[in-house]
Every structure is written in structure tokens, then in C-alpha cells.
C-alpha positions as CSV (number, residue, x, y, z in Angstrom):
1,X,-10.0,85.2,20.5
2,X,-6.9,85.3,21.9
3,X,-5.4,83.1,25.1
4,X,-2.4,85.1,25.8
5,X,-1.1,82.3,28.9
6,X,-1.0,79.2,26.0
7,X,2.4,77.9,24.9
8,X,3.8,78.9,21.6
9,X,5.7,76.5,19.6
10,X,8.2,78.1,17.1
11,X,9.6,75.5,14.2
12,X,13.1,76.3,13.3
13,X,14.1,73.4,11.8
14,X,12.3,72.6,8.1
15,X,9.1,74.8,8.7
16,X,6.7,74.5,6.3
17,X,6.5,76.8,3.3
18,X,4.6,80.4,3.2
19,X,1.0,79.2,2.3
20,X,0.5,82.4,0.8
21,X,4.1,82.9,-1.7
22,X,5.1,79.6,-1.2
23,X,8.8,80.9,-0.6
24,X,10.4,79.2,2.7
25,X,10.2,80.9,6.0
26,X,13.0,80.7,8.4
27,X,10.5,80.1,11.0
28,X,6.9,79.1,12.1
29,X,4.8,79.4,14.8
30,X,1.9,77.8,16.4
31,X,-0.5,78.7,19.0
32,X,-3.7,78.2,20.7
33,X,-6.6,79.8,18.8
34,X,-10.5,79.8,19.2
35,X,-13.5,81.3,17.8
36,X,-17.3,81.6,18.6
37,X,-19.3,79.4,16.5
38,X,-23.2,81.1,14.9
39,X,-24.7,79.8,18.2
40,X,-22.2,81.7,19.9
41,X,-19.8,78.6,21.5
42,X,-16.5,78.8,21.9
43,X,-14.4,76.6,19.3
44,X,-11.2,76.0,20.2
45,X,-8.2,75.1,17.7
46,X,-4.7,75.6,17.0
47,X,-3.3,78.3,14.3
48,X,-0.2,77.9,12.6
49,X,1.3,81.0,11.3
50,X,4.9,81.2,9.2
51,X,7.1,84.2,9.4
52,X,7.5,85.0,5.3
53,X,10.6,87.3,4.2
54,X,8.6,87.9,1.0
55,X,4.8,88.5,2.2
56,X,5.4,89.8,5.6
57,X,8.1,92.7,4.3
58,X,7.6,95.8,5.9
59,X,6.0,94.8,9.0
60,X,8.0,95.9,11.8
61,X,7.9,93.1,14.3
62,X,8.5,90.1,11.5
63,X,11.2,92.5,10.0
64,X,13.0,92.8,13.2
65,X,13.1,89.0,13.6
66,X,14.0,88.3,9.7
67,X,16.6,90.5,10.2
68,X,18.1,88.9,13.4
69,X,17.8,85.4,11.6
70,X,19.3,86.5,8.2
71,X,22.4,87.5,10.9
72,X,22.4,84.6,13.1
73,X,22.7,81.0,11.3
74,X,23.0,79.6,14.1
75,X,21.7,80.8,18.1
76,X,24.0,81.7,20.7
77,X,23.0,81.1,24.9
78,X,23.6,85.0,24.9
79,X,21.0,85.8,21.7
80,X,18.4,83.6,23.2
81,X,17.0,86.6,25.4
82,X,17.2,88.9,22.0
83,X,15.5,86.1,19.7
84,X,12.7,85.3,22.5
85,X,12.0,89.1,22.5
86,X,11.6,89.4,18.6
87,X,10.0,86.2,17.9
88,X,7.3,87.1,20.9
89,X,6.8,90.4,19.5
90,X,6.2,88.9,16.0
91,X,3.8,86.4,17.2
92,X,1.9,88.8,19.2
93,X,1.2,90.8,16.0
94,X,-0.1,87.4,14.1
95,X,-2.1,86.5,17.4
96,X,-4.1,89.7,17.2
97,X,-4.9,89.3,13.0
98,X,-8.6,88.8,12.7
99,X,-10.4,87.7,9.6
100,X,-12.8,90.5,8.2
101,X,-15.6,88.7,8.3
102,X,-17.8,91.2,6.3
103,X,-15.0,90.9,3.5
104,X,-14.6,87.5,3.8
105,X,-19.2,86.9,3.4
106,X,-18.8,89.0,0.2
107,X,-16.2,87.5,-1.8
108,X,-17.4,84.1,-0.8
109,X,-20.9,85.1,-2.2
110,X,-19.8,86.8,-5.0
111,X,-17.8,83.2,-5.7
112,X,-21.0,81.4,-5.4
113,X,-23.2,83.9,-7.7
114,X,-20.2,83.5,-10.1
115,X,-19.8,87.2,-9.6
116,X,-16.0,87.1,-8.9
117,X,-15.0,87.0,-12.7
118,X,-16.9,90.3,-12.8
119,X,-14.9,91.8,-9.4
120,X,-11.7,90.6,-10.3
121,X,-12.1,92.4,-14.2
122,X,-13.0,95.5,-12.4
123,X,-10.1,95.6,-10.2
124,X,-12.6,95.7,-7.0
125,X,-10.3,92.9,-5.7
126,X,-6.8,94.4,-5.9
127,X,-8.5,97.3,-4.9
128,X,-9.0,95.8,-1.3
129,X,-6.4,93.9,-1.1
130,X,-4.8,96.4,1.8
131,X,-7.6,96.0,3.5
132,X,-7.0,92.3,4.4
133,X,-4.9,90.7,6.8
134,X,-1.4,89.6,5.8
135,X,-2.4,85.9,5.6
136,X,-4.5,86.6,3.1
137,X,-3.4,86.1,-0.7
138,X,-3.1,89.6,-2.0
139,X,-4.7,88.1,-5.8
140,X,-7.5,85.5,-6.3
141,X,-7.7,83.5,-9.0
142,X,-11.3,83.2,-9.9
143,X,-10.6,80.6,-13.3
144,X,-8.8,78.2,-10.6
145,X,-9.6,79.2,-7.6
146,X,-5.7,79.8,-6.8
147,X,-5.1,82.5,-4.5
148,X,-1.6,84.2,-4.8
């Protein structure tokens, strides 16, 4: 669920690494999150998202606002109105990723039947890894449990 009128926090300074590549970001963001529960209540929460020039290439709004930081080392008074448009526009994309929660039942009961060895050696994996959203790790480790 999303709760557009909630403050967004953006980390500028030392944000934590890409939890999906590992590489640094130039930039997090957190924001108010919530979720209905089996019984159907509300669960609020707070979601931390980081803006990754590796795993979130290609995707308009967080290339728009990599592009303007790569530029700017520094922000300018007359850039703020420029980086407050990117960095919303970004955010607003994260905000509105939502967890396939089909995809996500399967591969956690395939996990638990020890049938992800057999998925991942058939390429069933990698083969729906497009499908997922970009928080996701693309690759699954199934011997460690590593995703990457």
C-alpha cells in the first residue's frame, strides 16, 4: 500500500550499500510502507530503498537521477528544484514496486521441498527473473542461499 502524503527521507551522505550488488549508491530513500496481514489488518512499517547505478540501469526515472548526481558532486540552491523533481520521480517508481506474491509462495515452497536445486538446473529461475521487481536478486543461490 502506498501513503503518498508521508515524508521521504533521502540519505546522501554514506547511504548504505545496494543490498542486491552490493556496489554503493549515491543515494537512499526511505518511506512509509504498509501491508495487509492474512487476517486482512493493516501493518504498517518503513521501506528503505537505495538508488543502484549497477541494478537499477535502464530504468528511466533512477537513470535521470544517476545521471544528475554523476554531474553534480555537490548541490547548488538553483539545482535543488531539478534534484527534488528527479529524486521524487524515482521514488515514486520504488513506492509503486509490489512483491509478486504468487512468485514469491513458489520459490519459497520449492526451497522448503528442496526443489530449488532442481529449478535452478533447469534455468526456470533465470527464466523469470524479468518477471520480478528490481529489488529482487536477479540469481539465487540455492547451495547457500545467497541471492545475487
Amino acid at each position: 500500500m502506498i501513503e503518498e502524503d508521508d515524508a521521504i527521507v533521502l540519505q546522501l551522505a554514506d547511504p548504505p550499500n545496494c543490498p542486491r550488488c552490493g556496489e554503493p549508491g549515491p543515494v537512499s530513500a526511505q518511506f512509509s510502507h504498509s501491508w495487509k496481514n492474512a487476517g486482512g489488518e493493516k501493518v504498517p512499517g518503513i521501506r528503505e530503498v537505495m538508488l543502484c547505478p549497477v541494478c537499477n540501469r535502464d530504468e528511466p526515472a533512477a537513470d535521470g537521477l544517476l545521471a544528475f548526481l554523476a554531474a553534480h558532486e555537490t548541490l547548488e540552491p538553483s539545482e535543488l528544484e531539478t534534484f527534488h523533481n528527479l529524486s521524487a520521480a524515482w521514488v515514486a517508481v520504488a513506492r509503486a514496486r509490489q512483491v509478486d506474491q504468487q512468485q514469491l509462495d513458489d520459490e519459497y515452497e520449492a526451497r522448503a521441498t528442496g526443489n530449488c536445486r532442481q529449478q535452478c538446473a533447469d534455468g526456470e529461475g533465470a527464466a523469470r527473473a524479468t518477471d520480478r521487481p528490481a529489488e529482487w536478486p536477479t540469481r539465487f543461490d540455492c547451495s547457500t542461499g545467497a541471492g545475487h
